[in-house]
N, C-alpha and C positions, 0 to 999 in steps of 0.2 A: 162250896169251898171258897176261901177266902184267893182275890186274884192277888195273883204275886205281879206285884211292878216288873215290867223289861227295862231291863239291862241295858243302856245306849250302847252301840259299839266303839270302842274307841276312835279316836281320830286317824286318818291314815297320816302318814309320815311323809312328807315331801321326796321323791324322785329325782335322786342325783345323777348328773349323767356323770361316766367314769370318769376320773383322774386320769392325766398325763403326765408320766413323769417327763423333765424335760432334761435334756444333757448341755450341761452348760459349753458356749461355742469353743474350739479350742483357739490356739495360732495357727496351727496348720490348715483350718475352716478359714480363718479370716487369710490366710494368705492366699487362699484357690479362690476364692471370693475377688479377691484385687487381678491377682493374673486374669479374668476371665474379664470385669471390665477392662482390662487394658487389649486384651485381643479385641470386643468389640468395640471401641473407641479406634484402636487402628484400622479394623474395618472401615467402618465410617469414614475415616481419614482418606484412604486407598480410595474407596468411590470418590470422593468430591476429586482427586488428584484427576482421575479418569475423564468424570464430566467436565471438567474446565479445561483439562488438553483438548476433548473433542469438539468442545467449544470454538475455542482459538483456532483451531487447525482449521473446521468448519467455516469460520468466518474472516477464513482469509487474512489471518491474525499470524500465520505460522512464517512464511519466507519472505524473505527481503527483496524489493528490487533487483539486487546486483546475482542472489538467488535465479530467483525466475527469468531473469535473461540469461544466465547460466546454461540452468536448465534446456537451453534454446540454442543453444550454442552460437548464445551473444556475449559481447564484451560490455563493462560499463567502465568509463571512466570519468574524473571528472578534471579542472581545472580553475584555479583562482580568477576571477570574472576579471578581464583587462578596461585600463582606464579609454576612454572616452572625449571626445569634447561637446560640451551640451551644445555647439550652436554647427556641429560636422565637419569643420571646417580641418580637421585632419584629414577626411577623404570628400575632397570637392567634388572629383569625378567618379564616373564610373568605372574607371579606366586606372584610379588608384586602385597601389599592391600595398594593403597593410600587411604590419607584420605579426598576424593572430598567432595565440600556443597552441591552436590545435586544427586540424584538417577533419574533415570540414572546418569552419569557424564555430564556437560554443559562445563567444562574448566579444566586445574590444571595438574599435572602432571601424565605425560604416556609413553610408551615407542618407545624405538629410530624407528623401523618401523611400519609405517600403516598398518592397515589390506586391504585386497583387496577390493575395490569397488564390491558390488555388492547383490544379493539377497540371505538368506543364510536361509537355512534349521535347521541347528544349530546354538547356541550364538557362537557370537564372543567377543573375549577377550576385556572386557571394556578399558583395558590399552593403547591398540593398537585402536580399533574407535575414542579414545578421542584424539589420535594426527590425525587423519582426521579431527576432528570438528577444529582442528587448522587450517587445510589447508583449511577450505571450504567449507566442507561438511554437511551435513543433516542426520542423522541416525532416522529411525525408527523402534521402538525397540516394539515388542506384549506379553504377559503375555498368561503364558499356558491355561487360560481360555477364552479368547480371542475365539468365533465360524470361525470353517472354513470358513463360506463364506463371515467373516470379514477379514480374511487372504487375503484371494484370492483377493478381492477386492483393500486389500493394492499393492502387486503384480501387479496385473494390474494397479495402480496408477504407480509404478513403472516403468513397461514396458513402459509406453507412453512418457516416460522421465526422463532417468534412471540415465547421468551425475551425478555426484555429490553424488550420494543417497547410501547408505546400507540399509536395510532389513533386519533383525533378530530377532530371539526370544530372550526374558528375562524372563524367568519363574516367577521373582517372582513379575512380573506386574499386577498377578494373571490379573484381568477382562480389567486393561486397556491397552492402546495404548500412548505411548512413543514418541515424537519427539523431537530430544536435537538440539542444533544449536551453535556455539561460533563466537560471534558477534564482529567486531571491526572497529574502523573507517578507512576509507582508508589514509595509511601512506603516509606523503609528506619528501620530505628530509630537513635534519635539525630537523627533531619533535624527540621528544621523544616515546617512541612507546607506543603503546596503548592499551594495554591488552583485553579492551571493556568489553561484558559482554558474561556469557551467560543462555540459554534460553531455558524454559522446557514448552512443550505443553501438557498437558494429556486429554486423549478423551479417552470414554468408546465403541463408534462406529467408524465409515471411516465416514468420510462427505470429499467430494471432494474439495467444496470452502475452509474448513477450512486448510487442506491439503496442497491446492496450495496458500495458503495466504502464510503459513508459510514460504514453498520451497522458494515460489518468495521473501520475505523477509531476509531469511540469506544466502542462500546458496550461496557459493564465496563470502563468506566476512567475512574469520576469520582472524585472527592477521598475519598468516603467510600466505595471500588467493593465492591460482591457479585458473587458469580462468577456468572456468565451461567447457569451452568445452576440457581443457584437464583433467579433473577427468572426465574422462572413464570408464566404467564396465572393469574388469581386471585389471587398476592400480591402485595406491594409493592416 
């Protein structure tokens, strides 16, 4: 028998994968679409608010001075820094009564040398610590009814960082606690100088933070300032 030719099979037809129909978006899609980023954009928002308060609060960024001695159940106040004469000859003696605004003295005229840095058992003459708070310094002045182991305690504030500081009694502090400061901006050349102010803390006990608020706030920064680390215990 005669062979009969095969038949090729036909080609196979290419494998569509199925059709999707698609629903065109409406408005009511695009508007749940926007509300939902504006809730997580708010989100977002709310965290950063959170980490940058606990930032600030963390670094000491949150309460004021007049705060934190508050807190302490200290006073701040301050006063317009009183004039002067550059060569002292308003208080020749030590025996001159100026007429300062404020008790203790904060600013105003005193005389030609400082008294010695340092911790003092008896008052020192107000005329002479008040030309230290010119230079820089910090005085902390106690009232005869002031308790020893408030004493002590100031002392040993002292002791752990004595630079800059005096320590003395003022009797008639009777119960409180004293710390003057004369504050002024730092001079650039060409200014006019700047008398600044200065600054009375009164606290009935020692609290530490309020203490070290104050110290770290004025000290080395009076009108005439020396750098902290040369007011030494023993000089002026």
């Amino acid at each position: 028998m005669a062979r009969k030719d095969r038949v090729p099979n036909p080609p196979k037809r290419p494998v569509q994968a199925p059709q999707r129909r698609s629903t065109p978006a409406t408005a009511a899609d695009a508007e749940r679409r926007k509300r939902l980023l504006y809730i997580v954009a708010a989100s977002i928002f709310a965290a950063l608010v959170v980490v940058l308060a606990a930032l600030l609060i963390g670094g000491g960024g949150g309460k004021s001075e007049t705060a934190l001695l508050a807190d302490a159940g200290c006073t701040l106040r301050s006063f317009p820094a009183q004039a002067n004469e550059p060569d002292h000859s308003d208080v020749p003696t030590l025996e001159a009564k100026p007429k300062w605004n404020s008790f203790p003295p904060t600013s105003g005229p005193h005389f030609g040398q400082t008294a010695v840095l340092g911790s003092y058992d008896e008052p020192v003459p107000l005329v002479q610590s008040t030309h230290n708070l010119e230079h820089g310094a910090v005085i902390i002045h106690y009232g005869d009814d002031v308790p020893e182991a408030e004493i002590e305690a100031i002392r040993s504030f002292y002791e752990d960082d004595p630079n800059g500081l005096i320590v003395a009694p003022l009797a008639r502090l009777g119960e409180k606690i004293a710390l003057t400061a004369w504050t002024a901006p730092e001079p650039r050349p060409g200014d006019e100088p700047d008398r600044g102010r200065g600054y009375l803390a009164e606290c009935t006990e020692f609290d530490e933070t309020a203490f070290s608020t104050f110290v770290d706030e004025h000290r080395g920064k009076g009108p005439e300032r020396f750098p902290v680390e040369d007011l030494v215990p023993g000089g002026g």
